[in-house]
C-alpha positions in Angstrom: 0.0 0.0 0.0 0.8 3.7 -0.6 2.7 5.3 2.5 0.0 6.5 4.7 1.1 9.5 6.1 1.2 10.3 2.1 -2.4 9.6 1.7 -2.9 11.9 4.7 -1.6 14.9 2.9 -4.2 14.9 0.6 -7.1 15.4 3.3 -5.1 17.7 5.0 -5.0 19.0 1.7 -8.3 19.3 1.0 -9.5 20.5 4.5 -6.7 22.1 6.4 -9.7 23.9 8.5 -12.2 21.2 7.7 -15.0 20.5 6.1 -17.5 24.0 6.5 -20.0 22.6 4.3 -20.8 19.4 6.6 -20.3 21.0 9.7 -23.0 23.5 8.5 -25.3 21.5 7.4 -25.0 17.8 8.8 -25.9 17.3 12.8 -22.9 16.0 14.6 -23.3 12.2 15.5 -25.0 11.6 12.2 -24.2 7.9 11.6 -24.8 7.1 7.4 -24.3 4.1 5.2 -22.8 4.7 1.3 -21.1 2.8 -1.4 -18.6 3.3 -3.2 -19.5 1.9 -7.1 -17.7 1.5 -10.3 -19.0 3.8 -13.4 -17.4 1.9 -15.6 -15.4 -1.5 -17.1 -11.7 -1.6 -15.9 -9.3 -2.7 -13.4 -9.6 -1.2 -9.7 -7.0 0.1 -8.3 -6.4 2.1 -4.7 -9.1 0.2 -2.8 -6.7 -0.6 0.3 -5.9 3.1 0.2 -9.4 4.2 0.6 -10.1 1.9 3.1 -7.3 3.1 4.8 -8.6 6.6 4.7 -12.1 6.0 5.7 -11.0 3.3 8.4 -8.7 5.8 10.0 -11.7 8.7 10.7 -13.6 6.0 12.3 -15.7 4.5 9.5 -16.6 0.9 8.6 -15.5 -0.6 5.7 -16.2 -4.1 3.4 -14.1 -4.3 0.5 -16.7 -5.7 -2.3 -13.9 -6.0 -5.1 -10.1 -6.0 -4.3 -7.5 -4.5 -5.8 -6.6 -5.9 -9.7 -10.1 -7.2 -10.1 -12.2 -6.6 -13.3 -15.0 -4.4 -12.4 -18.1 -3.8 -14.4 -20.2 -0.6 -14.6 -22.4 -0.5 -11.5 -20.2 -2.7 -9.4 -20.1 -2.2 -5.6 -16.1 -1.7 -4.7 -16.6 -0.3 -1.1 -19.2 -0.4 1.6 -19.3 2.2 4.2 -21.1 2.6 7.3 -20.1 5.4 10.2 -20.3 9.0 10.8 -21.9 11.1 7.7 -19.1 13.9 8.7 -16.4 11.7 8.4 -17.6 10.0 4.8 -17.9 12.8 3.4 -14.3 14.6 4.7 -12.8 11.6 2.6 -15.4 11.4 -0.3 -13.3 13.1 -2.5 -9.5 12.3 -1.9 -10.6 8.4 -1.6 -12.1 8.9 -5.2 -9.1 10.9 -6.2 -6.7 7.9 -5.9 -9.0 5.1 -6.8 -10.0 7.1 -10.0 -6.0 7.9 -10.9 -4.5 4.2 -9.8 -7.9 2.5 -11.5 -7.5 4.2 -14.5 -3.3 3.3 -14.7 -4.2 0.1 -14.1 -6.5 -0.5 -16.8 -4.3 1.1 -19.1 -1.3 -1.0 -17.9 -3.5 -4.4 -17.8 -4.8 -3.7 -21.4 -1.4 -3.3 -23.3 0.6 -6.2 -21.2 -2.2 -8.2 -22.4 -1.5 -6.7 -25.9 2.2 -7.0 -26.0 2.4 -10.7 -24.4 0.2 -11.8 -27.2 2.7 -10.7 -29.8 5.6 -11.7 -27.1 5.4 -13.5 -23.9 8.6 -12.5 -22.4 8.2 -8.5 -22.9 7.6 -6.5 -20.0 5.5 -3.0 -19.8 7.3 -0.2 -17.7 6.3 3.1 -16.1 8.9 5.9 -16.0 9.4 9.1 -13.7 7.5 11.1 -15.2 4.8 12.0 -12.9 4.8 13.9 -9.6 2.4 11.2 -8.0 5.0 8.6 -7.6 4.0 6.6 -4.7 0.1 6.0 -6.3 1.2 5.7 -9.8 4.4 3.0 -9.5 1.8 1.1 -7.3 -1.1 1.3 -10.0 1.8 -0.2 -12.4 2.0 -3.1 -10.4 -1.4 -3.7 -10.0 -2.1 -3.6 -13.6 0.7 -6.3 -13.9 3.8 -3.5 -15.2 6.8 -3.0 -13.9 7.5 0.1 -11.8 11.0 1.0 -13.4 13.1 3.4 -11.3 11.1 4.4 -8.0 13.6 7.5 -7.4 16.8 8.2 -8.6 18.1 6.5 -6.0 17.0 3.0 -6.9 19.4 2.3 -10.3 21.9 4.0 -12.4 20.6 5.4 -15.5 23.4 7.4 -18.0 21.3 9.7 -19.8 22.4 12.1 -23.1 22.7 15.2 -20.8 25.5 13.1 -18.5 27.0 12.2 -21.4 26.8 15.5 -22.5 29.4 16.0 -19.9 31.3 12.7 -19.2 32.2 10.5 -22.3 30.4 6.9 -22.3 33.3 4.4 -21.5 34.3 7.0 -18.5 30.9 7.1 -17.1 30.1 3.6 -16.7 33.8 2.9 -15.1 32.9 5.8 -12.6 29.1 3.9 -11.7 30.6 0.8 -11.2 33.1 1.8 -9.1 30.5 4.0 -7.6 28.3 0.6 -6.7 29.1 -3.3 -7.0 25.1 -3.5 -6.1 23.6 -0.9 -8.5 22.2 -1.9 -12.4 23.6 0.7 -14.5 21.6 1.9 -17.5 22.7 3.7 -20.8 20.2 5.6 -22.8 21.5 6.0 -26.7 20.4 6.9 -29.4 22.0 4.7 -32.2 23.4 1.4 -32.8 27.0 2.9 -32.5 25.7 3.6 -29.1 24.0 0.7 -28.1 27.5 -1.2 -29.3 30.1 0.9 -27.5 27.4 0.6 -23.9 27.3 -3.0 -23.8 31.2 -3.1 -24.5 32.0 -0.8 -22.2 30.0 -3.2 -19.5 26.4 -1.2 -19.2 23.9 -3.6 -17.7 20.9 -2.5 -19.4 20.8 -0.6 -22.6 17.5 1.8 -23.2 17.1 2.5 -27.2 15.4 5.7 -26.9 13.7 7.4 -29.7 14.5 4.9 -31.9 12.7 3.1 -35.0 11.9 -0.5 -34.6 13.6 -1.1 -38.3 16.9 0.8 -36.5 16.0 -1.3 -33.4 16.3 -4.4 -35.1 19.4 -4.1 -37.0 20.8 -2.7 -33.7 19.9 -5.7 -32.0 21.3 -7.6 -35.2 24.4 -5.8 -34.7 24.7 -6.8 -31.2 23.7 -10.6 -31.7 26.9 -10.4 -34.5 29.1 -9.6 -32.0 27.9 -11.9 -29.5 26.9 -9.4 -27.4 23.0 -9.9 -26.7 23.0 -11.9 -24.1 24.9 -9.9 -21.9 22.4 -6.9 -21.7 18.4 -6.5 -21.0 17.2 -4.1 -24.0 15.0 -1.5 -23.0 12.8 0.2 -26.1 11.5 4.2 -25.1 10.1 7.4 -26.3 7.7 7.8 -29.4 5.8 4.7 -27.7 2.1 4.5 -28.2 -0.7 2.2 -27.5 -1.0 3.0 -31.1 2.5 1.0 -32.5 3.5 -0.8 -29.3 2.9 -3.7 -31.3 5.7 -3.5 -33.5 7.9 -3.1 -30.8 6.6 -5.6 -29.1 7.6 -7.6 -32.1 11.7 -7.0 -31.8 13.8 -9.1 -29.4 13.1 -6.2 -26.8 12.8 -6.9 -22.9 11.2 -4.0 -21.5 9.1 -1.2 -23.2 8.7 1.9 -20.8 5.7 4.7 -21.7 5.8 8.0 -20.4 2.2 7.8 -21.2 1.3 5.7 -18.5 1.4 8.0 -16.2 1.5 11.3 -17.5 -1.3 10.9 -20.1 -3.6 8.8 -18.6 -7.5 9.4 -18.6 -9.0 8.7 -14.7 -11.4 5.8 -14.0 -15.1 7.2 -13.3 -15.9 5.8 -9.5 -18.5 7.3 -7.1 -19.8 7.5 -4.2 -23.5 7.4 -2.6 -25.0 7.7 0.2 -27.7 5.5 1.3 -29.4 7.3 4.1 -29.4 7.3 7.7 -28.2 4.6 10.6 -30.5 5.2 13.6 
């Protein structure tokens, strides 16, 4: 699950003098029942997060569908019973993540399930771009993607604007004598590239912004050489959900998309409330 005191932020967030609008107009000590329901087809995603929310202002909660399930339009995810007040102080940041995770999740679930048809062993990836992090790598995983890099402390990644600044064969001596422990990562952005990373001892090698006909005859290159199998192939940038098939296609290991988290279209979930609990 997402870090709590995270998911805290955003209530405090939302009501850093509380809720005015409740207060006003709902008796204290009303007690109220609701659900929380699906508006549409997908994957859900954040459900142990909202439960943690509602659970820690006091409110009862039965999870109806768990986290990774197929939901249709008009399922029941959530059932709440407790105070009306505190309900409806969490209303909207519960929704808030379920919608965002729920709607990675789909998107992740549907193009693995594309991708593995055309190549079992590919993996899908997330990358850093989001400011969400915590909610966002964790929808990834629910939808059955990999995370990628959590922060940059998790893995060495050599990007352009390093080696803008340090040559190639330099930088990857200095990160592995930086770390025994660490992967280290080269992005390039040709098969020269690709060539002189895997030589110079690069772990995994990211083909960014890259063809898949100049993917494959860098992978050719490589397999020439007997160089393949020492290095995971990553494929980036210019991905879509429109041609991830023909990448999908290449002797690639991982595709990563941008996309997934900083393009994505929220999952529609609601909440109602039932009525009173005398």
């Amino acid at each position: 699950m997402v870090p709590f005191s995270y998911l805290l932020k955003f209530i405090e967030e939302d009501a850093p003098f509380g809720d005015i609008t409740s207060e006003a107009v709902i008796p204290e000590g009303v007690r109220a029942k609701a659900v929380v329901l699906a508006k549409q087809e997908g994957v859900i995603a954040g459900v142990e997060e909202a439960k943690a929310l509602f659970e820690h202002f006091g409110v009862k909660v039965e999870v109806k569908k768990r986290d990774g399930e197929e939901v249709r339009r008009g399922d029941v995810i959530l059932e709440l019973e407790g105070d009306a007040r505190a309900i409806l102080l969490v209303e909207r940041t519960a929704l808030n993540v379920m919608g965002r995770m729920s709607g990675i999740a789909t998107e992740v679930r549907r193009l693995v399930e594309r991708v593995k048809a055309v190549n079992p062993k590919v993996k899908i990836a997330g990358t850093r771009k989001t400011l969400l992090r915590p909610i966002d790598k964790r929808a990834i995983l629910i939808g059955g993607g990999e995370p990628h890099r959590f922060s940059l402390s998790d893995a060495i990644l050599i990007k352009d604007n390093h080696l803008a600044l340090v040559p190639l064969g330099e930088a990857i001596k200095r990160a592995k004598a930086f770390s025994a422990y660490k992967v280290i990562e080269v992005e390039v952005e040709s098969l020269e590239g690709a060539l002189n990373a895997v030589k110079a001892g690069a772990d995994v090698v990211m083909l960014d912004n890259m063809t898949p006909v100049q993917i494959a005859k860098t992978i050719e290159a490589l397999k020439r050489e007997g160089l393949r199998d020492r290095v995971k192939i990553e494929v980036s940038g210019g991905i879509t959900p429109e041609n991830i098939e023909e990448y999908a296609k290449l002797d690639v290991d991982v595709i990563s998309l941008g996309y997934l988290t900083h393009s994505i279209r929220n999952f529609d979930v609601s909440l109602e409330i039932l009525g009173r609990v005398e």
